[in-house]
N, C-alpha and C positions, 0 to 999 in steps of 0.2 A: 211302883215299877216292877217290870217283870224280868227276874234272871231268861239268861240265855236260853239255857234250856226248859224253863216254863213256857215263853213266847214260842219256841217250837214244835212241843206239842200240843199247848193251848190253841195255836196254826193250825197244825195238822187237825185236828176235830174241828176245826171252824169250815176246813174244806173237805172233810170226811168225817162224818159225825158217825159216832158206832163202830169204829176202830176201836182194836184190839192192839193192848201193847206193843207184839211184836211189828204190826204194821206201824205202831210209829216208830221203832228203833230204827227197821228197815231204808223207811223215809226220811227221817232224821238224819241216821249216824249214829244216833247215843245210843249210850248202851244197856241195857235190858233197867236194871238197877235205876238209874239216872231216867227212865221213863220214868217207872213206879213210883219214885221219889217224888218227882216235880207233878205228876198226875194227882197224889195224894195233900200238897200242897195246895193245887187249883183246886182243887174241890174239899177241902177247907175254906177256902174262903169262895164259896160258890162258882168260883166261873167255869165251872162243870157239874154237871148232874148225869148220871147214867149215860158217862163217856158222849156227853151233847154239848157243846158251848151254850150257856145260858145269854142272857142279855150282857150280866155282868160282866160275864169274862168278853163278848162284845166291847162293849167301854173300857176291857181293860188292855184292849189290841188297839183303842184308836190313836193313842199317839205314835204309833208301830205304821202308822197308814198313811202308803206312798200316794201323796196328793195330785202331783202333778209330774209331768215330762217337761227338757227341754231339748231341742234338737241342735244343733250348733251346725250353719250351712253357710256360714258368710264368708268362708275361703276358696281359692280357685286352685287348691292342690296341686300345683307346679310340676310334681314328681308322676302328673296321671296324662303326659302330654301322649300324644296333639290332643286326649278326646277333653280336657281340661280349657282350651284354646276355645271349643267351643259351647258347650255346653257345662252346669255343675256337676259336680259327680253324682249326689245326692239323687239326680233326675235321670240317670244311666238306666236301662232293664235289663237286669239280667235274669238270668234263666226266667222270663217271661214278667217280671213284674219290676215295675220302677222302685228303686233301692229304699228312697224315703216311703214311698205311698207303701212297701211292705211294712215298714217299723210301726207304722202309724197305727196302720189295719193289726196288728199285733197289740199296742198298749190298747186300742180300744177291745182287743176280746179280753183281758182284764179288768175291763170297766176303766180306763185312766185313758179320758179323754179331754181333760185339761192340758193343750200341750201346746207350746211357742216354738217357733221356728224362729232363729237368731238368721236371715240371710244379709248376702254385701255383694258377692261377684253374680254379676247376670242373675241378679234378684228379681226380676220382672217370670224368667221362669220357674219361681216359686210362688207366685201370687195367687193361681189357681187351687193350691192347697187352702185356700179359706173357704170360699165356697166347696170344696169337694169334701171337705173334712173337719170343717169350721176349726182351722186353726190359727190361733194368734203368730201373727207375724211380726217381728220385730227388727227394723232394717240397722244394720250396723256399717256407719256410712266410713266408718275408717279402717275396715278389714284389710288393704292396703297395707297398710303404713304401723296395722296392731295386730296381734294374734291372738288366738280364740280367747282370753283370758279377760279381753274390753270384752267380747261378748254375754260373759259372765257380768260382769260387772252393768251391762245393760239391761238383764234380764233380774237385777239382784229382790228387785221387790217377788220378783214371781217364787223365789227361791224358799224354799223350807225342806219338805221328805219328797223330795224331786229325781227322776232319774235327769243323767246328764249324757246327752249319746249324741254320735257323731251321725251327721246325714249318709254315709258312706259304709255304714256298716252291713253285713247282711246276717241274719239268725236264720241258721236252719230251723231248729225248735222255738215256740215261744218262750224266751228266758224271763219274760217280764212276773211279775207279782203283783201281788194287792197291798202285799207288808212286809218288810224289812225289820231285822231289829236293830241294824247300826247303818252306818255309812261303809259303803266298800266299793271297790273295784274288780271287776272282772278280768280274770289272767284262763288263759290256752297255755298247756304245756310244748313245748316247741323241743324236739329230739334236734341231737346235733347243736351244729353252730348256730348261731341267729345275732342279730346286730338288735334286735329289738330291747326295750328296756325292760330287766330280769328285776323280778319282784323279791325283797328279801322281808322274812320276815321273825320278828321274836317269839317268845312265848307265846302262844296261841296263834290267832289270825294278824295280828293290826302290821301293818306294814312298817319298815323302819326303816328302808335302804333301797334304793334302786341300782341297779347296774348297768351301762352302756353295754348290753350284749352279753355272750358268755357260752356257756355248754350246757346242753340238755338243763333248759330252765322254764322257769313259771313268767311268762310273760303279760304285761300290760297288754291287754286285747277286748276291744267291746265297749259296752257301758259301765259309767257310775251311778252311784247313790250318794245324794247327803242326804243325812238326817238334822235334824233342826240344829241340832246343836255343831253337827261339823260345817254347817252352813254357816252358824253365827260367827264361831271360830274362824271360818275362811276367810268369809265377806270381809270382817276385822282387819285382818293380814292384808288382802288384798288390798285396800282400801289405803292404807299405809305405805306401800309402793307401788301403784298403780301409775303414775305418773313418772317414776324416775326412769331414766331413758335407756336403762337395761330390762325396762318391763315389756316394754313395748313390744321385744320382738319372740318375749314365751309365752309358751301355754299354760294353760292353767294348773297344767298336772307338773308342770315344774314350779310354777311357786307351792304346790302342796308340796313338792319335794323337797324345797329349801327350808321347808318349817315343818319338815315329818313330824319331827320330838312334837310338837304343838298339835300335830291335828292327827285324831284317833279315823283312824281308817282300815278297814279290816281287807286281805284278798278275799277273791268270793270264785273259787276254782271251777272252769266246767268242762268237761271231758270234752276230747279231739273229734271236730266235724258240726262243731253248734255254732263258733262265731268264726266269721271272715272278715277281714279288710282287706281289703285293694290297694294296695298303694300303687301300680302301676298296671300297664293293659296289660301285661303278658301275665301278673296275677288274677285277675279276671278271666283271660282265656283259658288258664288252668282250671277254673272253677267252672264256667260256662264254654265248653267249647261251641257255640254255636253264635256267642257276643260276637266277635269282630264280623263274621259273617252278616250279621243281622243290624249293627251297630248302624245307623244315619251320621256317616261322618264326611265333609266335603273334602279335609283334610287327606285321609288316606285313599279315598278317591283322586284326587291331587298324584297322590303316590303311584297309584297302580295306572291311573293313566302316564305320567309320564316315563315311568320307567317298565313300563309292557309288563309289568307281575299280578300277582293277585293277592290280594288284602290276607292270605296265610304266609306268602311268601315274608310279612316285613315283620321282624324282629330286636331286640336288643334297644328296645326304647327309651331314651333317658333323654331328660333337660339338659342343655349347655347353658354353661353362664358364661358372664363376660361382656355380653352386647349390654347397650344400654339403653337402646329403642328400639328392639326387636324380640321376643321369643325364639328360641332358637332351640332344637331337640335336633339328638343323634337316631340313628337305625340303621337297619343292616338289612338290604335285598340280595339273594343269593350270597351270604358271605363278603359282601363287600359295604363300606360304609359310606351312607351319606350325610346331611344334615338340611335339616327343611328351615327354613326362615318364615318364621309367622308376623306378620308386620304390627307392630304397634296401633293402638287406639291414638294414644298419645302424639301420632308422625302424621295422622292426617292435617292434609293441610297445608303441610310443610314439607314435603316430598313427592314429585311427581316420578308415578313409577313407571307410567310408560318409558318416561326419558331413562330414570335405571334401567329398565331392561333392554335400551336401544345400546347401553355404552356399556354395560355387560359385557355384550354380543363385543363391542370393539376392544375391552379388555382382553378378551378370550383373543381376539384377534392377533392382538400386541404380545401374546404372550405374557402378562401382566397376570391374570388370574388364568390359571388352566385347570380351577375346579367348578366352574361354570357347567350345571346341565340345561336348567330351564327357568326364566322367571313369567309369571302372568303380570303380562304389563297392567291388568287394570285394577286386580285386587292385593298383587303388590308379594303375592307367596312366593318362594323361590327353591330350589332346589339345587342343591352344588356336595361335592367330592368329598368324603373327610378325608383331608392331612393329617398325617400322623406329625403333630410338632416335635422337631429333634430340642425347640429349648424356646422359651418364650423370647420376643424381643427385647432386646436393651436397650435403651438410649444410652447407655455409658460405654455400650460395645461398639468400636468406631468402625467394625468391619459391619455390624447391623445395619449403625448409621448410612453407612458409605453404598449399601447394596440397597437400603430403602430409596436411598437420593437418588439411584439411580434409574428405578425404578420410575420415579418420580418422571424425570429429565426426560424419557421416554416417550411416556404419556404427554408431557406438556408440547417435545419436539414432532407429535407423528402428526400434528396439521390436522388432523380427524373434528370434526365439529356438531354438536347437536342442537338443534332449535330451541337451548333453555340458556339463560342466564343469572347466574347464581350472583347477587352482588349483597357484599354482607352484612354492609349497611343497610341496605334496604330489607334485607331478610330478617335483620335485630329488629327494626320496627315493624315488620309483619309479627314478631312472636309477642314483642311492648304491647302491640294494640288487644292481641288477646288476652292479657295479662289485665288491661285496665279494671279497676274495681275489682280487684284481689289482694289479698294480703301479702302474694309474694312480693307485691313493687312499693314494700313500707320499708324501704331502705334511706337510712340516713344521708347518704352519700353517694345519690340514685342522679340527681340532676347534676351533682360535678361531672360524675362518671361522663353520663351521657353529653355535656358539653365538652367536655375531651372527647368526646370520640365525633364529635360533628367536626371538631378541626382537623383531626389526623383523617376523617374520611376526606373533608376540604383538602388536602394535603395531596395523597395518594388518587386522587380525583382529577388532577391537573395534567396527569398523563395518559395517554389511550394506549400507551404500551403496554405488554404484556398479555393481553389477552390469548386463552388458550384452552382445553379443555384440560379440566380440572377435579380432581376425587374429592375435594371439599371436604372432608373426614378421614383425613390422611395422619392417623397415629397408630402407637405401637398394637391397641388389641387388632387392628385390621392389616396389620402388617406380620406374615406367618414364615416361618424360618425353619426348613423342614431339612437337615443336614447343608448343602451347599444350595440350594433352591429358595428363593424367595418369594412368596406371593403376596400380589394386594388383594382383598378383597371386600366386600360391602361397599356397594358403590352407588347407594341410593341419594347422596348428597350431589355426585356428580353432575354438573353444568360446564357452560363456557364460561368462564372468570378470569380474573386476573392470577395469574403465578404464584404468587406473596400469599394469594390465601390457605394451600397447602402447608407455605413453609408458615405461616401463621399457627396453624390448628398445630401442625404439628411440634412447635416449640410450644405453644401456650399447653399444651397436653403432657409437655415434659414437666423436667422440673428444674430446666435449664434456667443460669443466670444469662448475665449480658456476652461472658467470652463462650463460654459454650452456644451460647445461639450464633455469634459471628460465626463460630467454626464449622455448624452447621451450613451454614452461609454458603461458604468457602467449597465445600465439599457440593453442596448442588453444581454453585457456576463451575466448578474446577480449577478455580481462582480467587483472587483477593475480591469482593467486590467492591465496587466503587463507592464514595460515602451518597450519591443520592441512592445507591440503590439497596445501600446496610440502610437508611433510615425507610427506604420504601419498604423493606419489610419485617424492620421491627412494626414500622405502626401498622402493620398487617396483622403480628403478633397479640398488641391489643385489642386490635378491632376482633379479631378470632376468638380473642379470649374472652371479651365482652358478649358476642354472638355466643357463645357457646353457654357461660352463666346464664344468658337468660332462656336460652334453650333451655339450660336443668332447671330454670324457675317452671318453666312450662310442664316441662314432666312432672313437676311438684302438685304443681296446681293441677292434674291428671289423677294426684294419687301413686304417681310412680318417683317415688325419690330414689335420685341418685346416692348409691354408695358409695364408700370410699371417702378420698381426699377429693374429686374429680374439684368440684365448687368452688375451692377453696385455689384449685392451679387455676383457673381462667378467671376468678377474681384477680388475684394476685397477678397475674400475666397481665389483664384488662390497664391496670392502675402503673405496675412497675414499669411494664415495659413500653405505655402509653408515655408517662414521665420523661424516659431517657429518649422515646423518638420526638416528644414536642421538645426538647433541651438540645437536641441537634439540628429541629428544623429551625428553630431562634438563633441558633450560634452560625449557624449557614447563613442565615439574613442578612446579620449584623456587617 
């Protein structure tokens, strides 16, 4: 094996043969001394002869020798919205050349054209890179639901002196090599503040500490390398919590961080203006002023048509979270803010958007949503106002409650009617029939369920009352509380239904018991209500909550799991609250 400083300048004459010391100091770093030494060395033991790499010192570079690449492109970068929405980023051009097809064409003038591409989001437009580049493609069908780190774990036979790089990245210079002597990571020094993660390190290079941000620091930026050995090490680790369910949702470069002390990994520095990432568009157009101009996006086409600006005018782009079948991002046209709704994969099907965007129009009407700009009734995109929130909704806050229900009362009393009917028993088994021959419907307790909810539908069935135009998705994230103002909004579920199914969704959504849901009750009608119509919508309650678990089954079986508790309130809603309304329609019987 060869010391550090041997392998550098035994390098350096492998790519410049008949160099003179100080050209390797220069090239190196070492220092005058520490050439002579390690040169007088290698040529002791032959692998130099009159300042030439011979054969020997050849074979004594080749476990030094970076075999292959991998690319990692199976995420849809959430933070790079809208141009994320439709294309990968990896497939972006900027300043004239598409982001991966630059990296590629860079490992190959190194000679390292052994190279996989790990895709998952809209992987169909990466396929073309096998024939154009003959690269191994390798699909990672759960990039969803895992972060780049199953990617690794897919790719692990290919793995030994590999670089590891992101499809996203761009190199001004080519930073690539032929031979590494360790495993490292590439860091950009970052002046000022930065949120990015700061590299700490001990005695010499090997890394020992990362920091969430900090002042004028050395940051994670670009490509890795493993060497055989920090691959064995890794693979090992990984391999051991790859499956526990806090694995799922890191990157690979955090479980290298949770077992720093374990895996020897050196920084590897390179001066300001060689590497970029993008993490969002207005970093790109910093780099490329001539991207957004040039960019093929329908999205902000979308934008500049309907708000009469021009694709320089839109600014301040960031994801919203919170929706649970939609994509949702902020921005800002002349100083003011909006938020664009990108419709789910997942909602085709199960949402007609013409009809949303007919009862939009009569929300705005009603006063009901008055951040309504524009939706296209056929592909389902929407455009509306941001509300500055003065405090998120409560269910515990009874002046929330009492301003929501009223809201409600509104829309059910304005007589306005659309040519759709939401019924939700029949909408549960529209999403059951999709579901059949999946693993989401291996529920133990799947045919009780659904036998209860054929009598409570039997139940609530026996009346033609009540029918009225209805939000169908009537809970607290679509309900916005801006100082004394209240809005509804998201109103894609919107049909003619029965009443019960608002107040349904929206208790099963809570985490209301039996007296908290009467007093909801109470607060719609503005009175006590009577016991057939406390039991007509408790078992609305079920039935809502039933519809709506299997709606998250459906998102599951998408690839789109819901977070949070959500699953676990409309199961529980589905079963409890189904319980105490079959115990009152039996005690009414009797």
């Amino acid at each position: 094996m060869l010391t550090e400083n041997e392998f550098l300048a035994l390098n350096h004459l492998r790519q410049f043969p008949g160099s003179v010391q100080r050209d390797i100091a220069d090239s190196t770093t070492l220092s005058l001394g520490s050439v002579n030494s390690s040169l007088k060395l290698l040529q002791d033991r032959q692998y130099i002869q009159d300042m030439q790499i011979t054969q020997s010192g050849i074979s004594a570079l080749e476990p030094y020798k970076i075999n292959n690449a991998v690319i990692l492109a199976a995420g849809m970068s959430s933070r790079f919205v809208p141009l994320s929405y439709e294309k990968p980023k990896g497939t972006l051009v900027v300043r004239g050349e598409v982001l991966i097809e630059r990296t590629i064409r860079q490992l190959h003038e190194v000679g390292i054209t052994d190279i996989t591409v790990v895709v998952g989001y809209k992987q169909e437009q990466y396929f073309y890179l096998e024939d154009k580049f003959q690269v191994k493609l390798v699909i990672n069908e759960d990039f969803q639901t895992r972060n780049n780190n199953y990617s690794i774990h897919l790719v692990r036979e290919a793995l030994g002196n590999t670089y590891i790089l992101a499809s996203d990245n761009y190199f001004v210079d080519n930073v690539f090599e032929n031979y590494a002597y360790k495993a490292f990571y590439s860091s950009v020094f970052m002046q000022g503040p930065t949120d990015e993660w700061a590299l700490r390190t001990g005695p010499g290079k090997r890394i020992n500490k990362v920091t969430m941000g900090g002042q004028d620091e050395w940051v994670m930026m670009g490509h890795a390398y493993f060497d055989r050995e920090f691959t064995r090490r890794y693979l090992g680790i990984q391999d051991s919590v790859l499956e526990r369910t806090e694995t799922r949702s890191k990157l690979w470069e955090e479980i290298f961080l949770d077992h720093v002390s374990e895996l020897d990994m050196d920084i590897r520095k390179y001066p300001d203006g060689v590497i970029f990432e993008f993490d969002s568009l207005d970093d790109v157009r910093q780099f490329d002023e001539s991207f957004v101009a040039n960019i093929n996006s329908d999205i902000l086409d979308n934008i500049c048509r309907t708000l009469s600006c021009e694709r320089e005018d839109i600014h301040r782009i960031a994801p919203l979270l919170g929706g649970l079948s939609n994509y949702s991002f902020y921005f800002e046209v002349h100083d003011k803010g909006y938020v664009y709704r990108h419709p789910s994969q997942a909602t085709q099907g199960l949402v007609n958007r013409a009809v949303e965007a007919e009862v939009q129009k009569v929300a705005q009407e009603l006063g009901l949503d008055r951040t309504f700009v524009y939706m296209d009734p056929v592909a389902g995109w929407k455009i509306t106002e941001f509300i500055t929130v003065s405090e998120p909704f409560d269910y515990s806050n009874d002046q929330h409650v009492e301003e929501a229900l009223k809201l409600l009362r509104r829309l059910h009393a304005s007589g306005r009617t659309v040519d759709s009917v939401f019924n939700i028993r029949h909408e549960t088994a529209k999403i059951r029939e999709k579901l059949i021959g999946t693993s989401q419907l291996d529920l133990s307790d799947l045919s009780t369920l659904d036998a209860l909810q054929d009598r409570l539908d039997s139940y609530v069935s026996r009346s033609s009352d009540g029918q009225c135009l209805c939000h169908n998705d009537f809970y607290n994230p679509n309900i916005l509380v801006a100082g004394s103002d209240f809005y509804l909004i998201d109103w894609e579920y919107a049909s003619m239904s029965n009443y019960a199914s608002d107040l349904g969704t929206f208790i099963c959504c809570s985490t209301y018991g039996y007296d908290q849901a009467l007093k909801a009750f109470e607060l719609y009608f503005g009175r006590v209500p009577t016991r057939e119509e406390t039991i007509h919508c408790l078992a609305y309650v079920s039935l809502c909550g039933y519809y709506w678990f299997m709606w998250g089954l459906n998102m599951d079986a998408h690839g789109e799991t819901i977070e949070g508790d959500w699953m676990h309130r409309w199961y529980r809603a589905a079963v409890d609250f189904g319980a105490i309304a079959e115990n009152m329609i039996n005690d009414a019987s009797e």
